[in-house]
N, C-alpha and C positions, 0 to 999 in steps of 0.2 A: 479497565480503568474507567474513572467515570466522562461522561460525554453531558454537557449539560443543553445540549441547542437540539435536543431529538425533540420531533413532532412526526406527525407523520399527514398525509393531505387524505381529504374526503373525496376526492374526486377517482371514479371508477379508472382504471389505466387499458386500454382497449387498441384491437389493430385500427378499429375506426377511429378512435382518438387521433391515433397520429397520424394517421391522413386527413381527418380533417384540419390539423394546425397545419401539413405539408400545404393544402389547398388552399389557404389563407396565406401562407405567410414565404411557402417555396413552391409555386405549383407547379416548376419543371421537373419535381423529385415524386410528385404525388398518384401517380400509378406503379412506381416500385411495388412490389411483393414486400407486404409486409408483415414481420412475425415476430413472437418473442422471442428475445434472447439470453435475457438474464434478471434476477430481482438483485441489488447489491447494497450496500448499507445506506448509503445515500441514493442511486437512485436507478430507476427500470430501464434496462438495454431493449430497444426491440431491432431487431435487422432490418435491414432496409436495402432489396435488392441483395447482391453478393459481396458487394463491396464497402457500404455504408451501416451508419447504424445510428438510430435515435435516441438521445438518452434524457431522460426524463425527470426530475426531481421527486421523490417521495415521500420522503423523508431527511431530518436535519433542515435547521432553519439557515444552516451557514453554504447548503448544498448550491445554493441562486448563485451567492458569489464566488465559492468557487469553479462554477461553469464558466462566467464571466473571464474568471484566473484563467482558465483554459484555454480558453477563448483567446485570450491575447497574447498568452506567451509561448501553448506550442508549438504551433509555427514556425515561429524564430527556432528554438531550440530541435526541432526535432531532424532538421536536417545533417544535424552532426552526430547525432544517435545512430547506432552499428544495430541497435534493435528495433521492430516495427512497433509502433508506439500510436494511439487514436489520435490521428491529427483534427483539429479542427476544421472543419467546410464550414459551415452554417452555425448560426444561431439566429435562435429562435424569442421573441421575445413574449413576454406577460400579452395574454388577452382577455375575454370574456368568459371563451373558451375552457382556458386554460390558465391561471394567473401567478404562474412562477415562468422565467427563463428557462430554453431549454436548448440542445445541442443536436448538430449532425456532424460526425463523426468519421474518419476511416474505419474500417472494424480490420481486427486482427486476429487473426488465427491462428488455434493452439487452445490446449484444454489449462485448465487452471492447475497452479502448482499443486493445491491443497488435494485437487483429485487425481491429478498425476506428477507423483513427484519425479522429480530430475532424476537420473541413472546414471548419467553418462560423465562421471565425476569431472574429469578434466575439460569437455567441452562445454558442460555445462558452467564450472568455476571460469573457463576463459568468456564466457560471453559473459556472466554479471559481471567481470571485472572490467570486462571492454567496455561496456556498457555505461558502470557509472564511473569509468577514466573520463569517458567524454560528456559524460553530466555534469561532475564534478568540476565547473569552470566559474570564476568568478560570476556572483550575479548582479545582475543589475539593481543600483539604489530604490529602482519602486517593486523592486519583487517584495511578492504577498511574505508577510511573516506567519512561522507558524503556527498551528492551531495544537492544542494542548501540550505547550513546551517543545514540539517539534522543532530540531535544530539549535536549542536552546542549553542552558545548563542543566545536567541531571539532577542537580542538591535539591530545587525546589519541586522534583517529580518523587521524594522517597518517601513521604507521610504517605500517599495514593500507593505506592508500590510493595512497601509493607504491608499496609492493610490488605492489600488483592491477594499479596503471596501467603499473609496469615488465614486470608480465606479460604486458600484454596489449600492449606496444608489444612486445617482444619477437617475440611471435606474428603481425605486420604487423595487429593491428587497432586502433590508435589512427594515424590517418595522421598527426598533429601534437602524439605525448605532451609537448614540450617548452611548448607553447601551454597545455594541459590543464595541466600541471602551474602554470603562471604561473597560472590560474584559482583551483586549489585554494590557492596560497601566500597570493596576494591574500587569500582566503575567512578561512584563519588569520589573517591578521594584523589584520581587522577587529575593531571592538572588538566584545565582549561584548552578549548580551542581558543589560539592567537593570531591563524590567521584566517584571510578574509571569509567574506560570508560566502558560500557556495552554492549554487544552486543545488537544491535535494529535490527526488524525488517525497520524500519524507514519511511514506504508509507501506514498503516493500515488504508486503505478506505474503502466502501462500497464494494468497485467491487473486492478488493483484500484478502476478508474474505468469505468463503463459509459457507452456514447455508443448515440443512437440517432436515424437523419436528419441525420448531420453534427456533431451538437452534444453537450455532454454532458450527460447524464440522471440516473445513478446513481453512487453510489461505497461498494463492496463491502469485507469483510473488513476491520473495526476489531481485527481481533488486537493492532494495536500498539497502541492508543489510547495514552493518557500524556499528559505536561504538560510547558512548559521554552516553548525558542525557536521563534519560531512560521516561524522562518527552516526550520526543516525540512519544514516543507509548504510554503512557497512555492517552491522549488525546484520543486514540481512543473509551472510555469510553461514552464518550459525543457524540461520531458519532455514535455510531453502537447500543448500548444498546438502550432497551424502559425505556421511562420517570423515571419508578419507579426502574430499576437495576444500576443505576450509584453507588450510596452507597453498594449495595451487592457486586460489584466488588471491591471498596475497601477496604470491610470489609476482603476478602478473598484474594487479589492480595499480597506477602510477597518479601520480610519484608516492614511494612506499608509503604504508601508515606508518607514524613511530609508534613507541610502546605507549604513551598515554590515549592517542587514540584510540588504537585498538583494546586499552583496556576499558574508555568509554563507550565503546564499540557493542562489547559483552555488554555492559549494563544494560545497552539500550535492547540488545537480543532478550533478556533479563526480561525486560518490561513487555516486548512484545508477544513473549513465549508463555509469561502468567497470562495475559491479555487472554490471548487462544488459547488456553486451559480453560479460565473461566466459560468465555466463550461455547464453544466447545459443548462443557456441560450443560448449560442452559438450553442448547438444544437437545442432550442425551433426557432432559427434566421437560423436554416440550415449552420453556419459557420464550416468548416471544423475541427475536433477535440472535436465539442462538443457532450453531451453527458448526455438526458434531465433526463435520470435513477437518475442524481448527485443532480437533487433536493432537492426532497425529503428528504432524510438523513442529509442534508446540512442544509435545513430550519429548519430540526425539533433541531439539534444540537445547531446554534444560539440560538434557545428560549429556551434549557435547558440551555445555560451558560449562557445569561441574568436571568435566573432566579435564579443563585447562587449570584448576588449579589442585589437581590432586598429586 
């Protein structure tokens, strides 16, 4: 889908880098071992000792304030989470140095969905349901709203969503756009969320859920946090779980979804699923941003929501 706030910074990202802003701005942290850990859309992980971890803006212009988002709300929230999630310690602010905000982190452990997927159907469907039972709670009047429709109604996401799924049928990688598309129509014409706004995580992809021994463990990168339908994280059901756990996640996830959710539910799986298709290819083509990991889970997602209405 399209993103319109990307830039990317000119500044080299280095283990000296973030010791020098440690020594400046936290110098009880700044002889940690310091190393890379990750490059992710928005922004560079480097580790920080065994327990922490520095996270860095480097792209996206809207990366600064969602750090900030992060910064103040998981804290609060993260203590009622059944999963280990990057709490915020420290922030870091704009320098000479360095002149965007930056984060210190707990780090969590577990490898990413997209390169180890979940196995372990049942224990895996019982922890995202645990997971976002206790996410899923009223949120508060100043929670961030979200960024590209996140949370929002799906009517005004379907001009962007046609065109991606026309794109990517045209390319031979949706084997049954016309099925996909009956998914997302269905999704629209469901009725509305009517009650409150809820806290969402609002980005639950492949690469932003950690698993570990089959099952999932962690779930990474609240840059989107926000509020609205909680229909936009349950779609993650259809991405992340194997074939046979989508029902055990709803039989366990509370209080139940009814049927218009969960039919916005798939929509949104819909969106995320062409999303990492496109994705996906752009790295199989070497274009900058892609990212050939987003296959997989994307392809296999598609053919579990065509298969809800065959």
């Amino acid at each position: 889908m399209t993103h319109s706030d990307t830039t990317t910074t000119d500044i080299e990202m280095t283990a000296e880098l973030v010791r020098e802003l440690l020594r400046d701005q936290h110098p009880d942290l700044a002889d940690r071992p310091v190393r890379f850990g990750a490059r992710g859309w928005d922004n560079q992980l480097w580790r920080l000792g065994d327990d922490l971890a520095v996270r860095l803006p480097w792209a996206t212009q809207s990366a600064d304030e969602l750090l900030r988002e992060e910064h103040t709300w998981l804290p609060v929230l993260a203590p009622g989470l059944p999963l280990q999630i990057p709490v915020p310690q420290r922030l870091g602010e704009p320098s000479e140095r360095f002149p965007r905000p930056w984060i210190v982190t707990t780090w969590v452990p577990g490898e990413p969905a997209d390169r180890a997927p979940a196995t372990r159907a049942t224990d895996a469907a019982d922890a995202l349901a645990r997971f976002l039972t206790a996410l899923h709670q009223p949120a508060a009047d100043t929670a961030p709203l979200g960024r590209f429709g996140r949370g929002g109604p799906l009517s005004g996401l379907s001009e962007d969503l046609l065109r991606a799924l026309d794109s990517a049928a045209d390319r031979g990688l949706v084997p049954d756009p016309d099925a996909v598309r009956a998914v997302w129509e269905d999704a629209v014409a469901a009725p509305g969320w009517n009650g409150p706004a809820l806290w969402l995580h609002g980005d639950l992809h492949p690469a932003n859920v950690l698993t570990a021994d089959g099952t999932i463990c962690g779930v990474i990168d609240f840059g989107d946090l926000c509020s609205g339908d909680p229909a936009c994280d349950l779609a993650a059901a259809w991405v992340l779980l194997p074939d046979d756990a989508v029902g055990r996640f709803h039989d366990t996830y509370r209080p139940a979804a009814d049927d218009a959710t969960l039919r916005r539910a798939r929509g949104w799986a819909v969106r995320q699923a062409v999303a990492g298709i496109l994705i996906a290819d752009a790295g199989v083509h070497g274009r900058p941003g892609g990212k050939v990991t987003w296959g997989p889970p994307a392809e296999a997602a598609l053919r579990r929501l065509v298969a809800t209405v065959r």
